[in-house]
C-alpha positions as CSV (number, residue, x, y, z in Angstrom):
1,X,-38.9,-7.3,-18.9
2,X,-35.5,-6.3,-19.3
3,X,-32.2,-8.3,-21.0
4,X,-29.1,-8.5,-21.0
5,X,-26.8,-10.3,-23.1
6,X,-23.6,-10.4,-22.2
7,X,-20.0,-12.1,-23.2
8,X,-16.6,-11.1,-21.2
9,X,-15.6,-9.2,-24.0
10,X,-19.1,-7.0,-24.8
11,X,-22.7,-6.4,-24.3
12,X,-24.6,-8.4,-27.2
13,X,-27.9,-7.1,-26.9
14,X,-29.7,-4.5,-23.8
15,X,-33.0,-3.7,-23.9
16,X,-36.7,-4.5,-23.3
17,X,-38.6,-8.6,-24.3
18,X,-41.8,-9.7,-24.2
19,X,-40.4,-13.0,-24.4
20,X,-36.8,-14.8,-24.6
21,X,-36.3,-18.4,-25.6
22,X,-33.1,-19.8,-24.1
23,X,-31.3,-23.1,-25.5
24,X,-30.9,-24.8,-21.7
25,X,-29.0,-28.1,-20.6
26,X,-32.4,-30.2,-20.8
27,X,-34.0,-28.5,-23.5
28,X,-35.2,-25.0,-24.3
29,X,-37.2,-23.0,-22.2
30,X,-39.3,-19.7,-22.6
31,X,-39.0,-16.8,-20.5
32,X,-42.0,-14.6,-20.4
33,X,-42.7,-11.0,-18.1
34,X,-43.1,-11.4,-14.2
35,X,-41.2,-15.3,-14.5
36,X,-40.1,-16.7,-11.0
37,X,-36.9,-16.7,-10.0
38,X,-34.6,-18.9,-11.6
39,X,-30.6,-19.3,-12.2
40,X,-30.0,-21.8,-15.3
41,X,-27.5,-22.8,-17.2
42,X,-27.3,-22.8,-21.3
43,X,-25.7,-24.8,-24.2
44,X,-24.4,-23.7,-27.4
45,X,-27.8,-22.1,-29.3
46,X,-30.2,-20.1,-30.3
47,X,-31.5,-17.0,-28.1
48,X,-34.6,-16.3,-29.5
49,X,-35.9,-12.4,-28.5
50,X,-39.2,-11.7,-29.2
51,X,-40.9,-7.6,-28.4
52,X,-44.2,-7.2,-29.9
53,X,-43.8,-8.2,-33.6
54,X,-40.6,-8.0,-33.5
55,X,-38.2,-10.7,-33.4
56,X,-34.2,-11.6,-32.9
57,X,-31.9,-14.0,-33.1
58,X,-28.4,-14.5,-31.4
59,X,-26.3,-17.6,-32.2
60,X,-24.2,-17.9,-28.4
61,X,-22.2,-20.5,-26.6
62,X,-22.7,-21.6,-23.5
63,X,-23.2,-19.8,-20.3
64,X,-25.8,-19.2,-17.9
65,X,-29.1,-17.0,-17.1
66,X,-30.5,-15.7,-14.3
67,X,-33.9,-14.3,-13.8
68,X,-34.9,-12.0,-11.0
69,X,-37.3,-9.6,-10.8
70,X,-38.0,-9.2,-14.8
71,X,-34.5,-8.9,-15.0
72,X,-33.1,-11.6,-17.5
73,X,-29.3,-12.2,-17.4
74,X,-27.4,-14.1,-19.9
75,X,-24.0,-14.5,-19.9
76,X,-22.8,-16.0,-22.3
77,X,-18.9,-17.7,-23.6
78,X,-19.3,-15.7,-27.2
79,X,-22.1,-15.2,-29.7
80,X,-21.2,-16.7,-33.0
């Protein structure tokens, strides 16, 4: 699937996930390949990015995600 990161002032991170772990309101939540559509909101966190063995980390504020059509969204206040 594809993500975006995004804050008003840049693009974080673009590029292709297996899997993305989002620091939501009520707890975090995974977002894996062919996910239903969904528009969330996030607290201050941890995005976790995960592509085959590879793995990243991005400390952001909060915002929100949307999911549509493995097309993950997050925009986010400012990454820390």
């Amino acid at each position: 699937m594809n993500l975006n990161i995004l804050t008003p002032e840049l693009k974080v991170f673009s590029g292709e996930a297996d899997s993305v772990i989002l620091p939501g309101i009520n707890g975090k939540f995974e977002v894996l390949n062919n996910h239903a559509p969904m528009i969330a909101s996030i607290k201050d966190g941890i995005v976790k990015v995960r592509k085959g063995s590879d793995k990243q980390e991005f400390k952001v504020k909060s915002g929100i995600v949307e999911v549509l059509k493995n097309n993950v969204s997050v925009l986010t206040e400012g990454v820390i």
